[in-house]
N, C-alpha and C positions, 0 to 999 in steps of 0.2 A: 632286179633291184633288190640288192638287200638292206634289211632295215635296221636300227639298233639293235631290238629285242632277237633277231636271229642269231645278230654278234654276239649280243650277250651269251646267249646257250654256249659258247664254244668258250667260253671263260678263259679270254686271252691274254698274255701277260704284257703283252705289249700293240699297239696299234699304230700304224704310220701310212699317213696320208701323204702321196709325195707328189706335192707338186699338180698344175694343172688341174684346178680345183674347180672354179669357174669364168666363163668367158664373159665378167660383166660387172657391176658394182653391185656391193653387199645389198643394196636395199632392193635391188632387181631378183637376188634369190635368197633373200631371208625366209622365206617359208621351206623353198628346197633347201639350203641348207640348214632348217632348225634342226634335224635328227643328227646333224653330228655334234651337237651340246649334249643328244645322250647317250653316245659313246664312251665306253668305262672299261679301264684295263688295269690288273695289276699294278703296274710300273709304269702306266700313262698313257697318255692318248698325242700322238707329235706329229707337227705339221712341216713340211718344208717346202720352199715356194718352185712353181716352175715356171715360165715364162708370161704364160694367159692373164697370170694375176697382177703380172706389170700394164696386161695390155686397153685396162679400160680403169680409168682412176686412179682412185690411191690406194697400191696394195697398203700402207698402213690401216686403213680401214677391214684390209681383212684378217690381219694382225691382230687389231683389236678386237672384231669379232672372235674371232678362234679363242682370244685371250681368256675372253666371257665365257666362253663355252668350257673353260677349262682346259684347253688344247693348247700343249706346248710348241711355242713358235721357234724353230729352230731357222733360225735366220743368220747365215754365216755364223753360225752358233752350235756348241754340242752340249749333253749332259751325260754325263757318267755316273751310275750308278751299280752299286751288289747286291743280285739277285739273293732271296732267302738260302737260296743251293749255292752261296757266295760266287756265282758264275760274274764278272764285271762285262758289262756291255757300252758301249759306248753310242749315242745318237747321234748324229751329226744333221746339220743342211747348211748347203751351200746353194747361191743362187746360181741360176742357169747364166752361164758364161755369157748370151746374147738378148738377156732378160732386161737393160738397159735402153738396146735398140728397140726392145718390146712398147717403149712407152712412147 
């Protein structure tokens, strides 16, 4: 398991969580998931959905959570941004093509 404060030591510029988060409603792992509210990166901390998150309620709920947490929800969504070394990266998420059947 690693924690936030381990990530942090490695002072990342970027963090992406993809997908396949958890297999259940927000309020069933809101203690497991409190440590990814203190997840902190450069250029952001970004989420993209995989299928699990369709499979018990409303992945809007975990939307919203992440939201709170500061965690950008790339939901058939990208954000483009220039690194300080002007490098441009692009984030994208798309949902899992069978994430529908999911619910």
């Amino acid at each position: 398991l690693v924690i936030p404060s381990e990530i942090a030591l490695e002072l990342p510029d970027i963090i992406a969580i993809a997908g396949d988060l958890a297999d259940g409603y927000v309020r069933d792992f809101a203690t497991a998931a409190a440590p990814l509210c203190s997840l902190k990166a450069k250029y952001g901390v970004y989420f993209a959905t995989g299928n699990h998150e369709y499979m018990h309620g409303n992945v809007e709920e975990w939307f919203s959570y992440l939201d709170s947490c500061n965690i950008t929800v790339l939901h058939n969504s990208y954000k483009r941004f220039v690194t300080n070394n002007a490098d441009q990266i692009c984030m994208a998420g798309a949902d899992d093509l069978y994430a529908a059947k999911a619910q």
